[in-house]
N, C-alpha and C positions, 0 to 999 in steps of 0.2 A: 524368340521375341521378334527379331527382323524378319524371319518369316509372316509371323503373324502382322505384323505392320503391312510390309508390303502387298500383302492379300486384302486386308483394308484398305490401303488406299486405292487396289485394282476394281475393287470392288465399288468405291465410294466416284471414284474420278480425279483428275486433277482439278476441275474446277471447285472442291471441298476440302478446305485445311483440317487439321487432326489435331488434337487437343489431348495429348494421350494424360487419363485419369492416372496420378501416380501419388495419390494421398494415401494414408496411414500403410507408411513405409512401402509403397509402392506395392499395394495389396500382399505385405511380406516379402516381397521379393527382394526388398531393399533398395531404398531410395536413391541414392546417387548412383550405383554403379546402372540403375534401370534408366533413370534419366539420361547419362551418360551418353547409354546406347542409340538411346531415343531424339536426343537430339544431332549426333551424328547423322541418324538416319533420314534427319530433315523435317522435323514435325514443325507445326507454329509454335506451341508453348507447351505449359506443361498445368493441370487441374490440380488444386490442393484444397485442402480445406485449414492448415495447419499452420500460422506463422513461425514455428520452431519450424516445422518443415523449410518452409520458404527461406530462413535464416543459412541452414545447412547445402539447399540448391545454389544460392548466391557465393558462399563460401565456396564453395566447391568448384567456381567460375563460372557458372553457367549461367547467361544470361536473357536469355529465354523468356519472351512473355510468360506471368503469371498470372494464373486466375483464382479468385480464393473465392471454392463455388459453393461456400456454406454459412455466405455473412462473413462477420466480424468482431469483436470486440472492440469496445471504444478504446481502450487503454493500446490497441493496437494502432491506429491510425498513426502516429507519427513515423513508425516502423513502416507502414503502408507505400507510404510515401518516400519514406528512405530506401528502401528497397524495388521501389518500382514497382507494385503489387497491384493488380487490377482486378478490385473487388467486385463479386457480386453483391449487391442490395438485394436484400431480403425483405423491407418493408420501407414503411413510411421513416422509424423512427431510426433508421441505419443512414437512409439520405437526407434525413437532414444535420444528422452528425456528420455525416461525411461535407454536405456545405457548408455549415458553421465552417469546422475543421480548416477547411480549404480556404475559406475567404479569408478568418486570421493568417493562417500561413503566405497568401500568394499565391498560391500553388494552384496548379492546372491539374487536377486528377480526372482520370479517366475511367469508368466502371462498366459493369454489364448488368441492367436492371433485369431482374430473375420475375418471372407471371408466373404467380398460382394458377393452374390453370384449371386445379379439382384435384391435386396430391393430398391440398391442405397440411402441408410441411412448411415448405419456406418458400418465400413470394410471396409479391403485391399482390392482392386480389384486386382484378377485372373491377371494380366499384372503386378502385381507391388510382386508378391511373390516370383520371384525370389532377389529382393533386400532385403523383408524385411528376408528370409532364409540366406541369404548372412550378413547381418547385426547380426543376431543369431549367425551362424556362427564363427564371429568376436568379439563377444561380450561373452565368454562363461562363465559369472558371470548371464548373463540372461537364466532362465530354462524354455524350452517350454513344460509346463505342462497340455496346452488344445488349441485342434483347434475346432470353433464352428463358426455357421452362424446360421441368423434365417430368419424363410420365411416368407413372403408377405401373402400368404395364405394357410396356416398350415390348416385350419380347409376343405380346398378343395384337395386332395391327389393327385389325378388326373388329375391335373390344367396342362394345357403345362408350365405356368409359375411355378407351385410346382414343376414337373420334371424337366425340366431346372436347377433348382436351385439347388436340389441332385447331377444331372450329375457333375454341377461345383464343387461341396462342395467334390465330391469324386472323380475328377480331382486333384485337391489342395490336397485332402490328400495321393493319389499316389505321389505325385512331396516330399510332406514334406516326405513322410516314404522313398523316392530315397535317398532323402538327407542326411537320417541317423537320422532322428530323430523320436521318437516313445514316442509323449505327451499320457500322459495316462487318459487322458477325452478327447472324443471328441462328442459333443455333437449340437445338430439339433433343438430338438421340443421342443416348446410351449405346452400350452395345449393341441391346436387341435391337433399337428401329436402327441403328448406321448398318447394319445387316438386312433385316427385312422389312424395311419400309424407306423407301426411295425420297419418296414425298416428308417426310421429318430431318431428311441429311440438311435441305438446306447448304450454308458455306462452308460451316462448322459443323463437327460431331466431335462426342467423348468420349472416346472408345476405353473400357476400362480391363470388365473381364474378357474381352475376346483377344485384349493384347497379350495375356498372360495364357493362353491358352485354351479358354476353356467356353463351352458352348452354353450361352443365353436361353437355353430349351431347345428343344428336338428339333424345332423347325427352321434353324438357324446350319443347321448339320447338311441341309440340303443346297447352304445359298455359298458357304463357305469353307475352308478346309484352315484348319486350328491346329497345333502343336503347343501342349504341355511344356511351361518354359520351368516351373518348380518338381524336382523331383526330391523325394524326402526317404534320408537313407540312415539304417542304422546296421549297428553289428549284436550278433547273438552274442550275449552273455554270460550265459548258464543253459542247459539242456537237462530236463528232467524226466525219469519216468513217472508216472502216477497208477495206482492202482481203482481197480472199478470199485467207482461209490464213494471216491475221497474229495472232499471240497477242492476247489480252486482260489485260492485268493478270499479275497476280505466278504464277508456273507454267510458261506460263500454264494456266490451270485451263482455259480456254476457247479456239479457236482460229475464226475464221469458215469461214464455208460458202461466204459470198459476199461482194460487197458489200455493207456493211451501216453504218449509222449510230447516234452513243453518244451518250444523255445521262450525262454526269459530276455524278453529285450529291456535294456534301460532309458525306458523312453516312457513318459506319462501324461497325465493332465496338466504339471506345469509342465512340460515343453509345449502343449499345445495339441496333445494328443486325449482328447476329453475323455471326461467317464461316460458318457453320454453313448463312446463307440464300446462299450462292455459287456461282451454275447454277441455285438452286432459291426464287430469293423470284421478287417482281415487283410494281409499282407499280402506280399509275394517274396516265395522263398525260391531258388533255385528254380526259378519259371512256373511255381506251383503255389494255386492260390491256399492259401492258411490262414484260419480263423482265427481271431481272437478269443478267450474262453476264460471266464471270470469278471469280475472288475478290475476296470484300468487303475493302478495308482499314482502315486504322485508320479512316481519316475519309473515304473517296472510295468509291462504289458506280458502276458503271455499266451501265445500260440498256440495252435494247436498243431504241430508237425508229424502226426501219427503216420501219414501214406507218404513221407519222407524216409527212405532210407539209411542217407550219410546225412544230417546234424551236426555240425559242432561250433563249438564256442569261438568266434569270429567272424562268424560267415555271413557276409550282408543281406540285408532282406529291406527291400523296398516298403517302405509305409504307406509311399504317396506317387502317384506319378511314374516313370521309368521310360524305358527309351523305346518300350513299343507301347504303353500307356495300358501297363497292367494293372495300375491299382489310380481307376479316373476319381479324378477328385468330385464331381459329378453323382457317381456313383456311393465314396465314402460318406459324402456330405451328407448325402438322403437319409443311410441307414444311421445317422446320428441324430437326424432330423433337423439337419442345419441348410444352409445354402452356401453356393462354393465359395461363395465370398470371405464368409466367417473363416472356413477350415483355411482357406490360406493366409489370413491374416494372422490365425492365430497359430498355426503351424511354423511359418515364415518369421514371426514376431523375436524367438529368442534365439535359435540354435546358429551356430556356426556356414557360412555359406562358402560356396567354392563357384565361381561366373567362370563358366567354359566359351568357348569361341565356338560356333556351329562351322563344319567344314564345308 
């Protein structure tokens, strides 16, 4: 991960701070020991969507600007403010909770007002920003300290719908500097445009999947050099032979062709290893790649190790990731039909972790 930091910010400049995205558990990786690292290594703050998250960041001591880039709940605000939290607004009916809120309190809060700018997720729309300016305006215990939107398709630069979205986003910010106000983050990209698109860095960027390793789309491969910070490892359990023509597992989904030989790993859909990958994932055993074959269950996956020689019960075999990036998560994702994001959240989400020091 300090690899991949440091390549971003080579990439971005020092005139651009980093916002590294570490919401639901730090895409798996695990929140505080990823935070940890991250803010050793100098970043501005840290992106969440999650007040338990933010609870567990401040415990933990870290003090670190927070941004909560997905809204909020009302019942959250007083938390908000106890903790230091620097919301994004997502609408009309967010800011004016958030000034009622503040003006009973006293309280000087500071937010980042978030532009639809054509995601149609979350954000003011472009028609509604002369209210929510007008609302600032009237409210001046609230300090607008960041304008941002995020795009649809960040990793496509040249999308009519990625231009589009610029156009608005720097419509809205003519109108907000007319107004007199001059937020000092304003910020655009994701991983794909903090990569390939100059013109969206802006001060700010929120680099999410490219801090954990993994590539935004293919053309992201040429601008930058990435290292797999999750690797996902288990042990054989059982080794079987099977005979041609005998089911696999539940279905069966699978049937043999021949004779053929099973690693049984105890790893499944609850760890986060889906049925979804069933016919269509595959490991790495001994430096040699091995299908899966059957359906995955809850906790038992099995292999296909026929052009393996020596098998035996203990022997580890890479799920995900590994130290020369034999099994890309890129690549699992697809044949499960997911995207990398999912597979590490939900991969990372329960099992046991071990955070090594890179030499």
């Amino acid at each position: 991960m300090r690899e991949n930091l440091k390549a971003i910010k080579e990439l971005v400049g020092p005139q651009v701070s980093i916002l590294p995205v570490i919401k639901s558990e730090a895409y798996g990786h695990g929140l505080i020991p990823i935070a940890k690292v991250l803010a050793a290594e100098g970043v501005y703050g840290f992106g969440l969507s999650d007040l338990e998250e933010v609870q567990r960041i401040r415990e933990a001591g870290l003090a670190l600007p927070v941004i909560l880039l997905s809204g909020f709940e009302p019942s959250w605000l007083p938390e908000i403010v106890r903790l230091r939290v620097i919301p994004a607004v997502i609408d009309l009916y967010q800011l004016r909770l958030l000034a009622e809120f503040s003006k009973r309190q006293g309280k000087k809060v500071a937010l980042h007002l978030k532009i639809d700018t054509g995601m149609n997720r979350l954000g003011i729309h472009p028609s509604e920003l002369d209210q929510a300016l007008s609302l600032l305006e009237d409210n001046p215990q609230l300090e607008l300290s960041g304008v941002m939107s995020h795009l649809a398709a960040g990793e496509h630069p040249r999308a009519v719908i990625t231009r589009q979205q610029k156009a608005l986003f720097e419509e809205a910010l003519k109108e907000i500097k007319r107004r007199g106000f001059r937020p000092r983050f304003i910020h655009l990209a994701n991983s794909a445009a903090c990569i390939l698109d100059a013109k969206a860095r802006y001060n700010l960027v929120r680099p999410g999947l490219a801090l954990y390793g993994v590539y935004p789309g293919p053309e992201a491969r040429k601008k930058i050099k990435l290292k797999p910070v999750m690797t996902y490892k288990a042990r054989v359990l059982s080794v079987k032979e099977v005979a041609k023509g005998e089911g696999v597992g539940y279905g069966p989904l699978y049937r043999s062709q021949g004779p053929m030989k099973l690693a049984l790993v105890p790893v499944g859909y609850d760890d986060g290893y889906l049925r979804a990958l069933s016919n269509r994932g595959f490991a790495s055993l001994k430096g040699e790649r091995v299908p899966v074959v059957g359906a995955v269950s809850m906790r038992c996956t099995a292999f296909d190790v026929s052009a393996l020689k020596d098998v035996s019960p203990g022997d580890e075999i890479v799920l995900l990731g590994g130290e020369g990036g034999e099994v890309p998560v890129e690549e699992l994702a697809a044949r499960a039909g997911l995207i990398s994001y999912e597979l590490l959240c939900l991969l990372g989400r329960k099992v046991s972790k071990i955070y090594l020091r890179s030499s």
